[in-house]
Backbone as a ProteinNet text record, in pm:
[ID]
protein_1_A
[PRIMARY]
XXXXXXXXXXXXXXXXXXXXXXXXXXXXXXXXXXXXXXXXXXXXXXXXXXXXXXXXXXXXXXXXXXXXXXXXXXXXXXXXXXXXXXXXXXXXXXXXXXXXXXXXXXXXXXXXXXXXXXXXXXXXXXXXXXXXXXXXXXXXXXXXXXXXXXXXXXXXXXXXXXXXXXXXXXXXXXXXXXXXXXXXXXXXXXXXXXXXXXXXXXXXXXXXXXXXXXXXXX
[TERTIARY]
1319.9	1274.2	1166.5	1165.6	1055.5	998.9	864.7	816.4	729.1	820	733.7	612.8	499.4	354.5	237.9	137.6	16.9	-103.4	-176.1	-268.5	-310.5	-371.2	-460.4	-349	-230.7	-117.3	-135.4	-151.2	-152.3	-11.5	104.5	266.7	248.2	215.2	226.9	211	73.7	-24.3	68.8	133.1	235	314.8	370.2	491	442	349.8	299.7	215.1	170.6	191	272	377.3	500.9	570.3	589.9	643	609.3	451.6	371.1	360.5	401.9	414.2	567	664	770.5	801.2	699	707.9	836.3	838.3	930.5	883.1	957.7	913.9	948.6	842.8	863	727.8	819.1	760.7	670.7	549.2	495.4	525.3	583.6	547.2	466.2	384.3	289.7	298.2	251.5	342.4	221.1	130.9	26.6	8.1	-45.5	-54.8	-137.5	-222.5	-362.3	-275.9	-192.8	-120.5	48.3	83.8	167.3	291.2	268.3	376.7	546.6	502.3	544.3	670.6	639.8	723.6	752.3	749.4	857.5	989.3	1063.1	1203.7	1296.7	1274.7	1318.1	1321.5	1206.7	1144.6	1160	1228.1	1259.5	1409.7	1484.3	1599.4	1642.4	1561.7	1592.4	1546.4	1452	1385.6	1324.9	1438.7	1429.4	1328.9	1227.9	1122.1	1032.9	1026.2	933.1	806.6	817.2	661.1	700.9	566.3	578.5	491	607.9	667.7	798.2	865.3	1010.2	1058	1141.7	1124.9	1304	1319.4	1443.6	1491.8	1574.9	1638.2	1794.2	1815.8	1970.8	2045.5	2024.7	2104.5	2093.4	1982.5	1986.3	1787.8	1784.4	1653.2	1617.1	1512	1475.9	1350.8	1364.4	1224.8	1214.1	1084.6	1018.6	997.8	887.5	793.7	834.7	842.5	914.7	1005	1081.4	1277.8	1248.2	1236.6	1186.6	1175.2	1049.1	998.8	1096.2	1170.6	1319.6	1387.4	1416.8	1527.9	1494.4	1358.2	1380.2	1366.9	1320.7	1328.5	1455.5	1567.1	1695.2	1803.6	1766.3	1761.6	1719.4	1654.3	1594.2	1452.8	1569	1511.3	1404.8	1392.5	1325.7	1151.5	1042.3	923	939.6	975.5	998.1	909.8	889.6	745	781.2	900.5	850.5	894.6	848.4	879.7	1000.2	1053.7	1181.8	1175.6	1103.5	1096.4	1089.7	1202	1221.4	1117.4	1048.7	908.6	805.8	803.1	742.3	734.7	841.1	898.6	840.7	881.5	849.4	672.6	589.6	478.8	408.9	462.8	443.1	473.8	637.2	651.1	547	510.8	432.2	308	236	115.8	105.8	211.2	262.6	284.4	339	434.2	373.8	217.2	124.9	66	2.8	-46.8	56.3	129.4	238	227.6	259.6	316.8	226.6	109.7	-0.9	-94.8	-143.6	-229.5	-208.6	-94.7	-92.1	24.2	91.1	207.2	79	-48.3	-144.2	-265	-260.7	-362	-343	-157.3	-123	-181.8	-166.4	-201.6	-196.8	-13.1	-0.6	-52.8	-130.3	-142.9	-295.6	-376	-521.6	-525.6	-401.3	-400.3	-396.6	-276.2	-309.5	-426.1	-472.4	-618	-715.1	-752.4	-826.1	-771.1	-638.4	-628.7	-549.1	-468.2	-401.5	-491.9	-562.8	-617.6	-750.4	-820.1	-922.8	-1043.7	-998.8	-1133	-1198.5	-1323.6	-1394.7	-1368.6	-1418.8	-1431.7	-1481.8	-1596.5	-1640.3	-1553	-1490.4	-1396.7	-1263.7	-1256.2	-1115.4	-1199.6	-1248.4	-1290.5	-1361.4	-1349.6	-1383.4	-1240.5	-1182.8	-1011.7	-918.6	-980.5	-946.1	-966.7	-1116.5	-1186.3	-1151.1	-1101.2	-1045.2	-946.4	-840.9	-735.5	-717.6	-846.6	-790.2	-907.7	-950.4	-1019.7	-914.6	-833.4	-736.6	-610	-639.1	-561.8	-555.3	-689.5	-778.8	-862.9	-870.6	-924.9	-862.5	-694.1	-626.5	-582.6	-548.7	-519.6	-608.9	-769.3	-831.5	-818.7	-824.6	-787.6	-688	-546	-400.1	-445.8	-505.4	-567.6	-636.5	-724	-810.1	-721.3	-641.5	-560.6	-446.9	-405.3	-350.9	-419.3	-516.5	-582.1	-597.5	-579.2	-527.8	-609.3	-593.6	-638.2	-692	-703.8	-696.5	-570.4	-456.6	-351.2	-309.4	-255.3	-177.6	-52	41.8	63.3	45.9	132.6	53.6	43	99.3	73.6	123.7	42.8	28	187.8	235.4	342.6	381.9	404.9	442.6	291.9	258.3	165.3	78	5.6	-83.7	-65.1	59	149.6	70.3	40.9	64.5	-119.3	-162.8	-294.3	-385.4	-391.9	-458.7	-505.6	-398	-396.6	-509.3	-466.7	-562.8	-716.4	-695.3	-862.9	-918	-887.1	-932.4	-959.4	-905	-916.1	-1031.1	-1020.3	-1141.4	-1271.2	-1266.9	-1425.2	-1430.3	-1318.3	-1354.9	-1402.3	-1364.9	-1427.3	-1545.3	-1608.2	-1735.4	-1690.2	-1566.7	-1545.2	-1575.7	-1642.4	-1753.7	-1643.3	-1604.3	-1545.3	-1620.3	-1762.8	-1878.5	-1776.8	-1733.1	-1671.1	-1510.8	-1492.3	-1334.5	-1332.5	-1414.7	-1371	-1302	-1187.3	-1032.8	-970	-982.5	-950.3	-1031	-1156.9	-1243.9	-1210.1	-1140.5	-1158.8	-995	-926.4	-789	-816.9	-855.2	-874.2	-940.9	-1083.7	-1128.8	-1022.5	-948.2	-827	-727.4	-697.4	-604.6	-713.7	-772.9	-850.1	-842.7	-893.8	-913.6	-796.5	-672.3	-558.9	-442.9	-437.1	-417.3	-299.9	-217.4	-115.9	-149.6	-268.3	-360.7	-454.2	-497.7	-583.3	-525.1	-376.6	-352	-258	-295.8	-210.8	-309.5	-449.5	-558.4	-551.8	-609.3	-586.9	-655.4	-808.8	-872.8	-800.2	-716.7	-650.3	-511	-480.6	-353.9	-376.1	-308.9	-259.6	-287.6	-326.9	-313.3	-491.1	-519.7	-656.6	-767.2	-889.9	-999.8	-1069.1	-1080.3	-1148.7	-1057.5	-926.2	-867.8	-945.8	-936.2	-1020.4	-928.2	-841.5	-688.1	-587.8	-495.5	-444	-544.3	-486.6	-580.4	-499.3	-534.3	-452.5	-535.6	-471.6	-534.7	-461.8
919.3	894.7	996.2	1036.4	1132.7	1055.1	1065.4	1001.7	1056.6	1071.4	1196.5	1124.2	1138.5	1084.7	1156.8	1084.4	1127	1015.6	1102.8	1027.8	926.9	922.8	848.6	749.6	802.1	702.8	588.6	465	348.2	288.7	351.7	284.7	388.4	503.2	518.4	506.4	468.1	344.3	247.6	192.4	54.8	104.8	235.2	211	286.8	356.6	356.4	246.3	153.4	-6.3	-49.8	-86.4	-123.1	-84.7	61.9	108.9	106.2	111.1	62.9	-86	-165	-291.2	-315.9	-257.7	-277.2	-176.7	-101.6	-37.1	76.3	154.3	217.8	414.2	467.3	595.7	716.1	774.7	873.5	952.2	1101.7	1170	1192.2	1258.7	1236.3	1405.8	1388.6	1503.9	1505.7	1587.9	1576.6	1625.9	1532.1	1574	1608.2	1683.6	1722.6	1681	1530.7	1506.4	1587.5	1655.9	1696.8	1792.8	1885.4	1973.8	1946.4	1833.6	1775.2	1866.5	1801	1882.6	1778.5	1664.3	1565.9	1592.6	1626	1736.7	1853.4	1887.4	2069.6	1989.7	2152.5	2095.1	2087.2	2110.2	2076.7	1965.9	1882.5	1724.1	1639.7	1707.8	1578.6	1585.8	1692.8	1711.9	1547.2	1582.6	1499.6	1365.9	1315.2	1169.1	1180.6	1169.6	1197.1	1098.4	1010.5	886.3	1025	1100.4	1204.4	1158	1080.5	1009.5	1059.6	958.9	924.1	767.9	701.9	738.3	792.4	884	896.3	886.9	785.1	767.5	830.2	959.2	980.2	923.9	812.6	729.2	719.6	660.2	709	748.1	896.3	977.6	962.4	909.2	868.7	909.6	956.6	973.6	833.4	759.6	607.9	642.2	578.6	610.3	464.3	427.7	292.7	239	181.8	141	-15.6	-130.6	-208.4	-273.2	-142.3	-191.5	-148.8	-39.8	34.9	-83.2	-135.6	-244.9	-365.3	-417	-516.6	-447.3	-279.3	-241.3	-241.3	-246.6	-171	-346.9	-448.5	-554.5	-596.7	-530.3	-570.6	-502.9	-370.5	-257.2	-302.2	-302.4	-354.5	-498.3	-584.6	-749.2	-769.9	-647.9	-703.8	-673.3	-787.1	-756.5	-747	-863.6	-897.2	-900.7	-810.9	-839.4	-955.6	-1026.4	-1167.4	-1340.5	-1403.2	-1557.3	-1628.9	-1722.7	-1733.1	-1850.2	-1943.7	-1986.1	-1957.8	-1987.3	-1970.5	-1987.4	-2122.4	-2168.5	-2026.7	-2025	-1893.8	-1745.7	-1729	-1595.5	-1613.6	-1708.1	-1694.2	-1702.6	-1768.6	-1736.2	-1631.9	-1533.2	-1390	-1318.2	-1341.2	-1203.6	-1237.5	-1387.7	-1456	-1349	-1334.2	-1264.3	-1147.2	-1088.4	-948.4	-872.7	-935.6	-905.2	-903.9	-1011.4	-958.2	-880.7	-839.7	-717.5	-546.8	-586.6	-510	-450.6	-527	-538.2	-540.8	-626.4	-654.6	-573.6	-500.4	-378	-286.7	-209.3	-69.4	-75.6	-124.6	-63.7	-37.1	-97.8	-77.6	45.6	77.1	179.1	285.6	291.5	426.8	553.9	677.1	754.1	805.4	780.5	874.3	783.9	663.9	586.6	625.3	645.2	714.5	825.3	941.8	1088.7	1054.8	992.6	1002	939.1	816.2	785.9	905.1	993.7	1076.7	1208.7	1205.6	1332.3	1313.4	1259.1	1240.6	1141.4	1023	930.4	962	1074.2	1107.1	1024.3	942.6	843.6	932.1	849.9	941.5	889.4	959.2	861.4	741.2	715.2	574.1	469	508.7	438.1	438.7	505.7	511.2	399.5	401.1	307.9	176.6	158.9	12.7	-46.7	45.9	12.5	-59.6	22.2	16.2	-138.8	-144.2	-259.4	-383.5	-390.7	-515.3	-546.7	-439.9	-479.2	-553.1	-460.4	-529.1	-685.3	-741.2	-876.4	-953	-887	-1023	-1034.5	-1000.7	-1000.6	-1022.8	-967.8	-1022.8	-1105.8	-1204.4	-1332.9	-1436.8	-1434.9	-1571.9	-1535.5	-1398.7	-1414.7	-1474.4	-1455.4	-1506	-1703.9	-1709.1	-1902.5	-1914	-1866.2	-1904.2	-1873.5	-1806.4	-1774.2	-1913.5	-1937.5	-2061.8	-2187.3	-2230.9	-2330.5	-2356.8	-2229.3	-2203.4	-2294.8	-2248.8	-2269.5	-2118.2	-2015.4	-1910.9	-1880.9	-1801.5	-1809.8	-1617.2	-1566.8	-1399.4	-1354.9	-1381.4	-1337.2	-1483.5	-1405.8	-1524.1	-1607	-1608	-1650.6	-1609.4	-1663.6	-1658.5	-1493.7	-1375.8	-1224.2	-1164.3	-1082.8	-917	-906.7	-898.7	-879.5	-856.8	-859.4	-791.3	-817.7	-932.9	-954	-834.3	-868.4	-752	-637.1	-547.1	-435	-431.4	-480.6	-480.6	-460	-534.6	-589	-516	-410.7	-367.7	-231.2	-163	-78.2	-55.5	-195.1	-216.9	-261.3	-287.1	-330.9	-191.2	-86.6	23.5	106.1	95.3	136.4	53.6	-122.1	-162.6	-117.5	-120.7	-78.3	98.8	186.3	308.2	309.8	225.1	185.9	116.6	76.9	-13.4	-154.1	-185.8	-305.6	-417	-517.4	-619.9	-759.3	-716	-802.5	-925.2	-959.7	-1060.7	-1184.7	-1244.2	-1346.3	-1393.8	-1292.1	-1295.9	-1282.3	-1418.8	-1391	-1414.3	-1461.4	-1461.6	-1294.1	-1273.5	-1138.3	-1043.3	-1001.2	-981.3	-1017.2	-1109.6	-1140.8	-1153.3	-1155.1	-1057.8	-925	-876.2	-713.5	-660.2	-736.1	-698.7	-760.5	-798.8	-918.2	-781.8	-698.3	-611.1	-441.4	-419.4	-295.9	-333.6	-427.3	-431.5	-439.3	-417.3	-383.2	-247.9	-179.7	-40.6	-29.3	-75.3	-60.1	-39.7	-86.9	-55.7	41.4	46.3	218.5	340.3	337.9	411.8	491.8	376.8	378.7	430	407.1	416.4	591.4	586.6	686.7	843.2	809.9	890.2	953.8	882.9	945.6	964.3	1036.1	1111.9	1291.5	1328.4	1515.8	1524.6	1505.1	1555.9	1526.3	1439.7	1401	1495.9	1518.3	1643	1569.4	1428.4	1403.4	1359.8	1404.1	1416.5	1408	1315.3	1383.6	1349.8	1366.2	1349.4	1224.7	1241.2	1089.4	966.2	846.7	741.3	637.5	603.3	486.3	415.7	270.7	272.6	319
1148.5	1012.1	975	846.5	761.6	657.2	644.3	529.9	475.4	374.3	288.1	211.3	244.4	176.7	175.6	61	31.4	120.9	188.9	232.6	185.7	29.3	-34.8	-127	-90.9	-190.2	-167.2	-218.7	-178	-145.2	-245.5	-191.5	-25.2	40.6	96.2	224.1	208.6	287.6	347.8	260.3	262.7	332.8	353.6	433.6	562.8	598.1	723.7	768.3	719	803.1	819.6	736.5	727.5	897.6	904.7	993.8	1098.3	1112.1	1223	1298.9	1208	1249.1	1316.6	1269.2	1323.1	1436.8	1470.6	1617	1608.5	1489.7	1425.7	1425.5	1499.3	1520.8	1367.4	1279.5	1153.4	1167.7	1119.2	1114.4	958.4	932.3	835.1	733.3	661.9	561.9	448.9	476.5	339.8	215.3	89.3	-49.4	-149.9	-156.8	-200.1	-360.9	-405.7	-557	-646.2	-560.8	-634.6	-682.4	-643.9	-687.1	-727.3	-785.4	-843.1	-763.3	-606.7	-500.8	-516.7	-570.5	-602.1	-759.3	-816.3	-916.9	-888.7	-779.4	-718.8	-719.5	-779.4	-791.4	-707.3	-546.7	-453.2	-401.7	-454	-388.8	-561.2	-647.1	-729.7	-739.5	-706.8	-664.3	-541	-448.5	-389.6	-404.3	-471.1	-544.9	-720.7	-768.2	-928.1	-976.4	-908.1	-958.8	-953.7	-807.4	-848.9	-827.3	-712.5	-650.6	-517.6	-481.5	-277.9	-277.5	-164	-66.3	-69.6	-36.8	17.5	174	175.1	341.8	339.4	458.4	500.2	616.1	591.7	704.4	686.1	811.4	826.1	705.6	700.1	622.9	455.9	459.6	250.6	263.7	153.1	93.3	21.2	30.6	-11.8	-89.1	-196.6	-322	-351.7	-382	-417.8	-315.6	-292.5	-131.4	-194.6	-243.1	-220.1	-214.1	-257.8	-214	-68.5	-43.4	104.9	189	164.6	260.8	322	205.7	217.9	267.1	244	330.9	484.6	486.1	662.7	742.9	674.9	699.8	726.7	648.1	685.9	805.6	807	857	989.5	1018.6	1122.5	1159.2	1245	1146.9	1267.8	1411	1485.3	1427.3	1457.6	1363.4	1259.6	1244.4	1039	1012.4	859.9	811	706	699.9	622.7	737.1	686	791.5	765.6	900.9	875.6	732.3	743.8	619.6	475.4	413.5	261.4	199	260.5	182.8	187.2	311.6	346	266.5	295.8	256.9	76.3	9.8	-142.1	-136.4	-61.8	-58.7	-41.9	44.9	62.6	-34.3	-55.6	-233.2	-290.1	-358.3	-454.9	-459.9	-378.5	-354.8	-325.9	-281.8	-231.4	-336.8	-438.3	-510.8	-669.7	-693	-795.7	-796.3	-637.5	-630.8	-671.9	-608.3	-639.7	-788.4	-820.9	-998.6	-1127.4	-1067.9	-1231.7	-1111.4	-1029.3	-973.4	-1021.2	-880.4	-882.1	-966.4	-1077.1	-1178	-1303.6	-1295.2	-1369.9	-1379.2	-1200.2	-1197.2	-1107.8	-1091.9	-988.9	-1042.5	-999.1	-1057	-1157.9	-1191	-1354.3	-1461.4	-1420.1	-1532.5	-1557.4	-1463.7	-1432.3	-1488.6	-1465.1	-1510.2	-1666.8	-1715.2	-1828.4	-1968	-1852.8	-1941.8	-1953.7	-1842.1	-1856.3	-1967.4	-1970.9	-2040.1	-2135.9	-2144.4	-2326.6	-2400.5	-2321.2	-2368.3	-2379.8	-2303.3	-2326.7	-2325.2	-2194.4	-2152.8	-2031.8	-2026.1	-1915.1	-1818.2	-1660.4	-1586.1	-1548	-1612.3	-1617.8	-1661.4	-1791.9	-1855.5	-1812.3	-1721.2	-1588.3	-1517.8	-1445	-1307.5	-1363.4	-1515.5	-1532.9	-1573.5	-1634	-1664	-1520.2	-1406.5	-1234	-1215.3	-1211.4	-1179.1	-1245.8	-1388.1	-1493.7	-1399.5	-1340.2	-1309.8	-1183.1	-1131.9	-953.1	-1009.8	-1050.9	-1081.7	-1103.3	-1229	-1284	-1144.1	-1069.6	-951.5	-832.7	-818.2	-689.5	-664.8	-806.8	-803	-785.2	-902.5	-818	-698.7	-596	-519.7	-406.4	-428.7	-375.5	-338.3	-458.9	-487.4	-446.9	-417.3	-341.6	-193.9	-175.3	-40	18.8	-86.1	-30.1	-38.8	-133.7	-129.7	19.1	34.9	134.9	246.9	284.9	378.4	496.9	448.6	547.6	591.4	732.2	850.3	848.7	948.4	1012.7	917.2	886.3	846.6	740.8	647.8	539.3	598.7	712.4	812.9	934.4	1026.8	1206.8	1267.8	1158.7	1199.1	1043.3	1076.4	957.4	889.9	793.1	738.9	573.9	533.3	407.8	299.7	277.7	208.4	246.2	407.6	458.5	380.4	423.7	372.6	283.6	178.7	8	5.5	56.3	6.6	60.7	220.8	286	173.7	78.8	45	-74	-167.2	-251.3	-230.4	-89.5	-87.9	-66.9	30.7	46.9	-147.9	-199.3	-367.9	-400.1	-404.9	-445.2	-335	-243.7	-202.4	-279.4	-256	-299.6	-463.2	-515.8	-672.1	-696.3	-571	-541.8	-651.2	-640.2	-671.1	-607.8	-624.5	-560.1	-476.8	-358.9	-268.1	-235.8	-257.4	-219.1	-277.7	-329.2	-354.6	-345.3	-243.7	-175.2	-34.1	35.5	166.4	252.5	195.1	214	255.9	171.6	146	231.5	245.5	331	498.8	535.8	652.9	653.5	619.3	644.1	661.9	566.8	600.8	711.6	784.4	924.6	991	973.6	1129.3	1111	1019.2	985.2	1063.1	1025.8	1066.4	1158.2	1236.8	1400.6	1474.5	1387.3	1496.5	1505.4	1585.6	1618.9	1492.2	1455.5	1343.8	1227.5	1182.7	1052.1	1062.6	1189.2	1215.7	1155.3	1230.7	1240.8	1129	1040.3	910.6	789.1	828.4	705	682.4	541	483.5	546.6	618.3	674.9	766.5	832.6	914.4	958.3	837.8	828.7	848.8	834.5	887.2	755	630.4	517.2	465.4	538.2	501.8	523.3	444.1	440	615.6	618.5	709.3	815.7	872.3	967.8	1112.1	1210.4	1291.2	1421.7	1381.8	1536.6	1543.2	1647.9	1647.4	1653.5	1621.2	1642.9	1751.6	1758.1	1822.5	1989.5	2028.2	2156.5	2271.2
[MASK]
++++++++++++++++++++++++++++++++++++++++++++++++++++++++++++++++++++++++++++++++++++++++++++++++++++++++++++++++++++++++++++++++++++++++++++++++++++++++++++++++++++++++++++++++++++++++++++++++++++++++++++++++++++++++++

């Protein structure tokens, strides 16, 4: 497998946990956004969405990190990242799947690029636009969290929800978005850092990153 990604991508993030959790061997190619490497017409030739992640697996180029995620779940069912329960499983999209959708369909990049420059907001007015979003999102997920009752992990290990959520918290602290009243969320994310599959997945340390500082792993 090849997976074509940006360090700081958050869908990309997702699928090197993803992959890491299922004990799944890919190589990393790097797709440079700052320089819209992501629109060369060799790499939209081959993914006409014209983002990253692109994961090349058996023999097909794959665009969108959560069809991706269901595929490799099906693809390969050993280390499912969802539970055998139906009940289950809809509890995970449920939460997986707002972040997903009312987040990052709200504050990926081209939606950032173009506030700053057709819309002609500043950056301040980018990173409070950021911050509205991850609140109306990261607050009820907080309260389904607590209703839950959840534990280190939203069930008994790291799996799709994780996937989804590890990515956005790294954005909210980089936005100094105020985690003090999500410690649900907070204490998933140390149960997630403290295990070699999420190390080795964080953004610092990828081959593409300024602060690279080698493999990670134990």
């Amino acid at each position: 497998m090849r997976l074509f990604a940006y360090f700081r991508s958050s869908t990309s993030y997702r699928l090197r946990i993803a992959l890491n959790l299922k004990g799944l061997d890919y190589e990393v190619i790097p797709v440079d956004l700052r320089t819209d490497g992501q629109k060369a017409p060799e790499f939209v030739a081959r993914n006409p969405f014209g983002g990253v992640p692109m994961l090349e697996a058996d023999g097909r180029d794959r665009a969108q990190s959560m069809a991706i995620l269901e595929w490799l779940d099906e693809a390969y069912p050993e280390k499912p990242l969802l539970p055998a329960s139906v009940e289950d499983r809809y509890t995970v999209r449920e939460l997986a799947y707002a972040i997903a959708t009312e987040i990052h369909a709200l504050n990926n990049l081209q939606v950032l690029k173009h506030l700053r420059g057709a819309m002609g907001h500043s950056e301040q007015e980018t990173d409070e636009w950021y911050r509205h979003w991850l609140a109306r999102t990261l607050d009820p997920v907080e309260v389904k969290l607590a209703q839950l009752g959840s534990g280190d992990f939203l069930m008994d290990r790291p799996g799709l929800f994780e996937v989804v959520l590890l990515p956005q918290v790294f954005n909210a602290r980089k936005l100094s978005f105020d985690l003090g009243n999500h410690p649900h969320i907070t204490r998933i994310e140390a149960a997630c850092l403290a295990r070699d599959e999420f190390r080795r997945a964080y953004p610092d340390n990828q081959i593409d990153s300024p602060d690279y500082k080698g493999p990670q792993g134990d």
